[in-house]
N, C-alpha and C positions, 0 to 999 in steps of 0.2 A: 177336844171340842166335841168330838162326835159323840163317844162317850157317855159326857154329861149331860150331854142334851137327849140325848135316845135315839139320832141321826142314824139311820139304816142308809150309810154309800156304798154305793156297787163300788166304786173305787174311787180312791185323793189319789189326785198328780200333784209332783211336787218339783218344783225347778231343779232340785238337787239330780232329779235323775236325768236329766237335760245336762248337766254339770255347766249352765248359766243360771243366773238371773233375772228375775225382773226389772228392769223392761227388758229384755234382751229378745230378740225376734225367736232364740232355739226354742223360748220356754213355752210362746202359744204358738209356733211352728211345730215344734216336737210333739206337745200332745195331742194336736188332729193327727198327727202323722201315727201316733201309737194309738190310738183309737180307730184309726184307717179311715179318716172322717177329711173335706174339706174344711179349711177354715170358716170358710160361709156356713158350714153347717152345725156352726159350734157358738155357745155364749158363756162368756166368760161372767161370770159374776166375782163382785167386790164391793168393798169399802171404799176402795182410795182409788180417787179418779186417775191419778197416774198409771195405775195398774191396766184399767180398763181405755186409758186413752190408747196407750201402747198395743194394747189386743186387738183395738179397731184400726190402727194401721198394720197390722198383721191378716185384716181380713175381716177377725171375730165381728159377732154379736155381742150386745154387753148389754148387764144389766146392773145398776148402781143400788145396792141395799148398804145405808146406813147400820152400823155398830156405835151406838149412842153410848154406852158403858164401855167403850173400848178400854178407854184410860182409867178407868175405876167409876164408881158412884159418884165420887167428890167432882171429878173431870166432866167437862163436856168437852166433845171431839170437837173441835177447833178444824173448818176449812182452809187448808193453807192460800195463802193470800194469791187469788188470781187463779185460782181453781175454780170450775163452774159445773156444776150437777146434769145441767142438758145435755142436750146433743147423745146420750146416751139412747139403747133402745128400749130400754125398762127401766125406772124408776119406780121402785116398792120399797116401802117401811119396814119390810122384812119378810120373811122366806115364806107365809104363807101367803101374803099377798102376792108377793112372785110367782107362786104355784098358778095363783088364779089366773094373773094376767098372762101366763105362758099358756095354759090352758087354753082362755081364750084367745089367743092370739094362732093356736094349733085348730080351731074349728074353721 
């Protein structure tokens, strides 16, 4: 993904190096931990609200960016039923509106 998009990360964590899974508390315990970061000091971004619910009882911040093409052109991302996009602490349409509202949110 980074790749093709032209994505300059300083670094991907990846739960495999945690050796759990998502939701699993090791995988956004582990990466403040290796980052040497509190969890309050960290925001997890994602697609899928389970992801990010799981982070915010682990402490994180979260911000909910939509992947509208995830499932191809033909597909629209379907919200599973009784999922709800609030209660997050960013909601952006995608990664450069994120930038902005982190931004502003850092003045």
């Amino acid at each position: 993904m980074a790749k093709s998009a032209g994505l300059p990360w300083d670094v991907v964590l990846s739960a495999e190096l945690f050796r759990h899974y998502k939701p699993d508390r090791e995988v956004y315990l582990g990466a403040a931990d290796l980052l040497g970061c509190k969890p309050a000091e960290l925001i997890m971004v994602a697609a899928h609200p389970g992801d990010l619910q799981a982070a915010q009882a682990c402490g994180l911040h979260t911000a909910f960016v939509p992947r509208p093409l995830e499932y191809g052109p033909a597909r629209k991302a379907d919200a599973p039923a009784g999922q709800t996009f609030d209660g997050f602490d960013i909601l952006a349409q995608d990664l450069l509106e994120l930038a902005a509202k982190m931004a502003s949110c850092a003045r």
